[in-house]
N, C-alpha and C positions, 0 to 999 in steps of 0.2 A: 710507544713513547716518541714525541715527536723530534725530526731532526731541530737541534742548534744553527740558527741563524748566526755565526761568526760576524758583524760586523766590524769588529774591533779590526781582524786580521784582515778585513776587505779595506776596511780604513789603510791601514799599514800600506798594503798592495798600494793603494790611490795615492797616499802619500809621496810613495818612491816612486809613481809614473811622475807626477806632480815636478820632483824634484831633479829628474830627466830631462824634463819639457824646460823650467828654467836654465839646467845648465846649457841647453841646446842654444836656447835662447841670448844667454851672455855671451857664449865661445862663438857662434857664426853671427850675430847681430849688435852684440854689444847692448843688450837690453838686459836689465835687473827689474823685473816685475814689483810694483809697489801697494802695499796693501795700506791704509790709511784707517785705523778706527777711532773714532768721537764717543767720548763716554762722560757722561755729563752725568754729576752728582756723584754720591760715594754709596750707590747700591752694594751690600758685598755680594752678592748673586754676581751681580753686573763685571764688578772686577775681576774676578777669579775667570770668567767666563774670559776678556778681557787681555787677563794673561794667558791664560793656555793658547787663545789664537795669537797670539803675538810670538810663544815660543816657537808655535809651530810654523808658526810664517818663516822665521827665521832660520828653523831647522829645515825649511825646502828651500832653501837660500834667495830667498828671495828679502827685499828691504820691507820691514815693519815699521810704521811711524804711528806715536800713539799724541791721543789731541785729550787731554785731561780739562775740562770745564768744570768750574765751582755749581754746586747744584741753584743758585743764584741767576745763572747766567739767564738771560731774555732770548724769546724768537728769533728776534734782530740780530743779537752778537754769535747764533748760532749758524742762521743764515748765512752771515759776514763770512766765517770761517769754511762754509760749504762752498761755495763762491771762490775761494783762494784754491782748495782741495781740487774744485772742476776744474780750474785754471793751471794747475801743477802737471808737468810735463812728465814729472817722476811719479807721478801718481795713478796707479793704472786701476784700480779699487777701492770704495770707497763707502763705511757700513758706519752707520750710528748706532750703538747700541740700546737696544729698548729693553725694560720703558726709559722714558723721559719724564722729566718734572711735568707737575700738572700744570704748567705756564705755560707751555709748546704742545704748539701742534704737531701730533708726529707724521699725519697724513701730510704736512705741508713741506717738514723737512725732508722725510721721504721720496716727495718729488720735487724737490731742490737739490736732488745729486744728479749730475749728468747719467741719463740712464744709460749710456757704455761703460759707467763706472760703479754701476751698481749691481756690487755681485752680492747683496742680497737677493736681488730678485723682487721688490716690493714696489717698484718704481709703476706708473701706472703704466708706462710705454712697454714697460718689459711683461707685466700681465697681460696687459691687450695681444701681444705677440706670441704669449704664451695660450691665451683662450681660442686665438683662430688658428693655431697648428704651425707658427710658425716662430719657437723659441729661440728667442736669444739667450739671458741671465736669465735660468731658473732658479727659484727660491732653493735653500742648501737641505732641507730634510726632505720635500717632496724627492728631490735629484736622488738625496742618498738611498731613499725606501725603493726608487724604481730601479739604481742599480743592484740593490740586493736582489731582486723582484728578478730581473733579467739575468743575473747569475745563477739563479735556480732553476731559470727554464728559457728554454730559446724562442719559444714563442708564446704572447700572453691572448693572440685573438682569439675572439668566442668569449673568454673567461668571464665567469661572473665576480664581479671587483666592489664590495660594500666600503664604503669610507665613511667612518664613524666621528664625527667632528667634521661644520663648514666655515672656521679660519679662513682668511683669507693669507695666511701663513702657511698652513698646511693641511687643511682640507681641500680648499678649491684648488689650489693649483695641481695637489695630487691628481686630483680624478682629471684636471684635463690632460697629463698626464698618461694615465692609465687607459682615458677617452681615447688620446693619439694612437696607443699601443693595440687599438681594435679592443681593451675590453670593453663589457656592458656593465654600466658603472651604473651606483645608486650611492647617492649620498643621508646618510643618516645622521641625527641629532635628535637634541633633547625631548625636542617634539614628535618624533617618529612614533607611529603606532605601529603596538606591535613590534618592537623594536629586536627581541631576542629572535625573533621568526624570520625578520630581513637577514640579519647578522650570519644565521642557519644557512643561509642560501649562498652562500657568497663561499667562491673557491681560495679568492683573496679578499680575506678582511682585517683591515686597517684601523686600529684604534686611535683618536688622536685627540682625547673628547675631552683630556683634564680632569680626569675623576679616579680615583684609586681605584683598582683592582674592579673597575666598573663589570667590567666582561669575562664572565666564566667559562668553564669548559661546557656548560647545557647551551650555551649561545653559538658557539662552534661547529662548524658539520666538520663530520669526521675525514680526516685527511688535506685540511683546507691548509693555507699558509698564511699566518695570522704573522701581522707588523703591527708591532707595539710601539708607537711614537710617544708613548708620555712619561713622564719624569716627575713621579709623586714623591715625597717626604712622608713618612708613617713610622708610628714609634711600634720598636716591638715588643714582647712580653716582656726584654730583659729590663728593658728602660732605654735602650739605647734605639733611636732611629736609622729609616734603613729606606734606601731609592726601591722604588716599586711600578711598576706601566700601568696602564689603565685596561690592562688585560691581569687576571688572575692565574697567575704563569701555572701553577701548580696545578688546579684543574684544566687548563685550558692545553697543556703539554700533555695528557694524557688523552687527548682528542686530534689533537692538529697534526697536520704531516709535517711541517718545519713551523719554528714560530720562534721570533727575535727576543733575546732575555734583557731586562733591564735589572744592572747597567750590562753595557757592552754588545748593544745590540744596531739598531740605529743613531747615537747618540754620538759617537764617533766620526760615523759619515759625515755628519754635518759639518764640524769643521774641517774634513779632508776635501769637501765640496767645493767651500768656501776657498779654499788653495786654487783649486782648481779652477773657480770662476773667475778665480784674479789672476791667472794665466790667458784663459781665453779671454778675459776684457783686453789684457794688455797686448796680444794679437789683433785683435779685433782693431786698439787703437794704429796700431802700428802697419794695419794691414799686411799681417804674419802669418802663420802657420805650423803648428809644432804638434804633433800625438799626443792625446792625453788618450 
């Protein structure tokens, strides 16, 4: 049976450096790290998501500011208010949440955040930097899946590394990523031939693809470390639905030597990440320095 990937408790852990690094930051600098999210429309997916980071922002003591837009709003008055966010001195972080209405462009507001302020990670400045091996603001679940990744083992080179989903969310940034780390990466999707027999070869393999329970324990080689990144909805016998990865935990834990369970797997990371890269933006702005 394969080992439990804990990321809930790795989350925890990252939280409490997290909220080190800001008191450091108040008591010798007088800086309060400021996290700014824009949620435009009344998705409830969107707000729940919404609120959790905003408790947590405030539970690592750091300033939460939240920017509620009617789902009405235009490109223009979206623009307007990113424009004020770049210009805020208190603002050291700066995330829209997606999606967006079908009236905006999200690749345009995306890169209308000052990319020092973009600890999403989606900004085009911050991917270019991240494609040629020289990261600043990495996107938050590739970040969290390679610090699991690197808790398990101290070195990833040689390793064969399959990533199953090419997002520009979190498939491509992972693998350059795991590229940086010396592995031999292959990227997989819906077009792959042969798909179960790539997935076979891979010491680390990464689901990230959006499909329930896509990946079973036959697609797994034995003793691999499989990262489950996806977050399905599926009802079960009782009537009642239930979170599920895009890995088939049950057969696929009776194969793999450690493999992340959903929920409380990388799901957590994410926004302990996000903490995290709105410490190092507001560093970065301040020309600081603090341990995370």
């Amino acid at each position: 049976m394969a080992e439990i990937i804990d990321g809930k408790a790795y989350a925890t852990r990252l939280r409490a450096k997290v909220a080190e690094a800001v008191a450091d930051l108040k008591r010798n600098h007088g800086l309060t790290p400021g996290l700014a999210v824009v949620l435009v429309g009344e998705n409830p997916a969107s707000q729940v998501y919404v609120r959790n980071k905003a408790k947590q922002t405030i539970e690592a003591g750091m300033e939460s500011l939240a920017y509620r837009l009617p789902d009405t709003t235009n490109q223009g008055e979206l623009l307007e208010q990113l424009e004020a966010l770049n210009a805020d001195a208190n603002v050291h972080g700066i995330l829209v949440q997606l999606p967006l209405p079908k009236q905006i462009d999200s690749h345009a507001i995306i890169n209308a955040i000052d990319p020092r302020k973009d600890v999403d990670g989606f900004h085009l400045s911050n991917v270019g930097l991240l494609s040629t091996g020289n990261p600043n603001l990495v996107p938050c679940t590739p970040l969290g899946c390679m610090m699991l990744l690197q808790d398990r083992y101290d070195d990833l080179s040689g390793m064969s590394a399959v990533v199953v989903g090419r997002s520009n969310i979190v498939g491509k940034p992972l693998a350059s990523l795991l590229l940086a780390a010396h592995c031999t990466i292959t990227i997989a999707h819906s077009r792959t031939k042969n798909l179960a027999a790539v997935c076979r070869r891979a010491d680390i393999l990464v689901a990230a693809v959006g499909r329930a329970q896509m990946i079973t324990g036959e697609w797994v080689k034995p003793g691999a470390t499989v990262i489950d990144v996806g977050i399905n909805r599926i009802d079960s016998d009782d009537g009642k639905s239930r979170l599920v990865g895009d890995v088939d935990f049950e057969s696929a834990s009776k194969v793999a030597g450690a493999i992340t369970p959903v929920p409380g797997g990388v799901g957590p990371m994410t926004i302990a990440c996000l903490l995290r890269n709105t410490v190092q933006a507001a560093c970065t702005i301040d020309n600081l320095t603090v341990a995370l």
